[in-house]
C-alpha positions, -999 to 999 in steps of 0.1 A, spaced: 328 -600 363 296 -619 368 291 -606 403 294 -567 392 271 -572 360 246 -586 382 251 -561 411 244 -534 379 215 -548 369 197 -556 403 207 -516 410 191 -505 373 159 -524 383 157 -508 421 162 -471 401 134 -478 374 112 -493 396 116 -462 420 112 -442 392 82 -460 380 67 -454 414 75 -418 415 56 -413 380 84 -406 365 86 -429 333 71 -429 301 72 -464 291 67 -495 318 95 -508 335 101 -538 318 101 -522 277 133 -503 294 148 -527 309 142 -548 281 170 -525 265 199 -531 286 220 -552 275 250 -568 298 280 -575 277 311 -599 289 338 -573 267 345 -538 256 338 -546 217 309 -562 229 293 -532 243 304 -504 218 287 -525 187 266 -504 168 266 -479 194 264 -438 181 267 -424 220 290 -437 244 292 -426 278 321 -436 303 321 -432 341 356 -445 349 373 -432 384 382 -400 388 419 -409 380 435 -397 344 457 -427 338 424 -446 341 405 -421 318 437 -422 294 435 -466 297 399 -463 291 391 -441 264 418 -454 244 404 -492 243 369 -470 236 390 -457 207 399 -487 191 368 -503 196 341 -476 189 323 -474 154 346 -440 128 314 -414 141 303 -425 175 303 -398 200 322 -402 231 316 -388 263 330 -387 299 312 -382 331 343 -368 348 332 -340 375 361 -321 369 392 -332 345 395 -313 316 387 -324 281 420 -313 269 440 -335 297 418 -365 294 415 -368 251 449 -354 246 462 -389 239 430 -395 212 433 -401 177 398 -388 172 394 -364 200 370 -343 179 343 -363 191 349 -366 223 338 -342 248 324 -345 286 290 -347 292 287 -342 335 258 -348 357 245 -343 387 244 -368 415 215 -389 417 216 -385 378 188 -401 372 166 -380 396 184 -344 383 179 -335 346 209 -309 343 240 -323 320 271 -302 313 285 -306 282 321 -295 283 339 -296 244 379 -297 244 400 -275 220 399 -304 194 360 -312 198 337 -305 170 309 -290 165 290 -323 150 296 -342 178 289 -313 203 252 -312 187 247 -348 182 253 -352 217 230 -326 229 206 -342 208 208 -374 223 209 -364 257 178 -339 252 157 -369 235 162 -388 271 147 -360 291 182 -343 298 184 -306 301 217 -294 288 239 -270 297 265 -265 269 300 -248 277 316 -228 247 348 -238 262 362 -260 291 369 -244 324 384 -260 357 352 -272 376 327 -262 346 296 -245 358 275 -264 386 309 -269 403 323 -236 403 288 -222 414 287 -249 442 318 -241 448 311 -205 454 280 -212 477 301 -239 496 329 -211 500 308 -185 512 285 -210 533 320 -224 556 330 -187 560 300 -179 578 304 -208 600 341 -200 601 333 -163 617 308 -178 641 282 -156 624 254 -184 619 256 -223 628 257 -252 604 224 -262 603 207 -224 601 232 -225 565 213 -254 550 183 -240 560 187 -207 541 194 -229 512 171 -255 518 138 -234 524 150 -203 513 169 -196 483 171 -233 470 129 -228 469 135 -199 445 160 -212 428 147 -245 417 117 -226 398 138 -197 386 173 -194 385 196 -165 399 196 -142 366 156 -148 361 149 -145 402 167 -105 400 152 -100 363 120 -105 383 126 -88 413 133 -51 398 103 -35 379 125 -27 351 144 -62 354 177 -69 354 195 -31 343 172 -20 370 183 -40 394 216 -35 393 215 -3 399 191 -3 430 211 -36 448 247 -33 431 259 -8 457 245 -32 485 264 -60 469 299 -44 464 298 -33 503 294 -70 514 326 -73 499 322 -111 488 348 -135 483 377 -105 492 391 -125 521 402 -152 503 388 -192 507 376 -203 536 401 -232 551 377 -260 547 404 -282 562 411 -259 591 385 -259 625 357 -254 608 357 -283 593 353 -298 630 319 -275 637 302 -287 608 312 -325 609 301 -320 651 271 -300 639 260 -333 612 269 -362 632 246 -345 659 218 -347 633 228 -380 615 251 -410 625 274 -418 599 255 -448 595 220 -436 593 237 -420 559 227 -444 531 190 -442 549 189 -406 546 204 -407 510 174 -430 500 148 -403 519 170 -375 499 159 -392 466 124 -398 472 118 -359 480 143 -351 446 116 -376 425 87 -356 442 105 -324 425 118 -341 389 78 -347 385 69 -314 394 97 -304 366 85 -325 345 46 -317 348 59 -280 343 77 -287 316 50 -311 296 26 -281 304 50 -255 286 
């Protein structure tokens, strides 16, 4: 237990002094690191705590283990929260006592670089909870995205999804290459995209906004026909063209290199956000 509390902490310290470097604190390194606390037990941890968040394996008899000892140990009104990237509220607090204030609060990987949260409620969560955790996670520089309901994959995953889908197809049909994908993302859309999204970026691209532009592109769109051949088989040889096409590009070693290189240009954006955002 020693050896993973101290792997956790020397990892916290590597993130906030990266962050630190990228300009992306408000407070000095040590005053936040001056508020995490290592604990040697469950109870330990949950004392006097109003927000918990767990980030358990992906693996509902874990969740189900988990949250339960959270249960028994967390303070009558403290909010709980999962991380889970996609089981369902209703699977994973079905077994709860107090499942009204649980709910999944999901973010995107690195976490602490992308300020997007999903909050997903069950069918038992309430709506105190649901605003005190919004609250929380909005007072620590999160931007939340708050489902009315929970849906297989919640939002960033089923539009990921989608992309993903339609991005393997093209490779699938030999119509563009791997890498020519990731750069239509990458300097193309992505660009857009991370300033406005895809309902502002049409509102903005029709003089009379988003009823006009519907009707001068719908037609275009309903004759490409998207998504009415099915999924892609991202299992199938495709698969092999873009692992070929990536291990061309990057050894499977060079990965945790590139990951680090990935995070410094995702710090460069979070303070361009965040400039844009202090400026609003």
């Amino acid at each position: 237990m020693d050896g993973v509390v101290e792997t956790s902490l020397s990892q916290t310290r590597q993130l906030v002094s990266d962050m630190d470097g990228a300009g992306l604190l408000s407070e000095t390194p040590e005053a936040i690191l001056s508020r995490i606390n290592p604990c040697s037990s469950l109870s330990e941890a949950l004392s006097g705590a109003d927000y918990i968040q767990e980030n358990t394996p992906e693996r509902i008899e874990v969740k189900h283990d988990v949250l339960t000892a959270i249960e028994a140990n967390a303070q009558p009104d403290a909010v709980i929260a999962s991380s889970t990237s996609g089981l369902l509220p209703s699977a994973m607090f079905e077994n709860i006592a107090s499942a009204r204030r649980c709910l999944v609060a999901h973010p995107l990987n690195p976490p602490h670089l992308i300020p997007a949260v999903e909050l997903v409620p069950g069918p038992a969560t309430d709506a105190a909870s649901l605003h005190t955790a919004r609250m929380i996670l909005e007072e620590t520089g999160h931007v939340v995205v708050t489902l009315q309901r929970e849906i297989a994959g919640f939002v960033m995953n089923r539009l990921q999804g989608a992309v993903l889908d339609e991005a393997f197809r093209l490779v699938e049909q030999g119509i563009v290459g791997p890498e020519d994908v990731d750069i239509a993302l990458r300097d193309g859309l992505a660009m857009r995209w991370s300033v406005v999204g895809p309902f502002e970026t049409i509102d903005l691209n029709a003089p009379g906004g988003v009823f006009d532009y519907i009707d001068r592109y719908g037609p275009m769109y309903d004759d490409l026909s998207i998504g009415s051949e099915g999924r892609a088989d991202w299992k199938g040889p495709v698969r092999d063209v873009v692992t070929a096409d990536r291990r061309a590009r990057l050894a499977v070693d060079q990965i945790p290199a590139r990951t680090k290189w990935r995070d410094a240009r995702l710090a460069e954006i979070a303070r361009n956000h965040l400039d844009k955002r202090e400026k609003s």
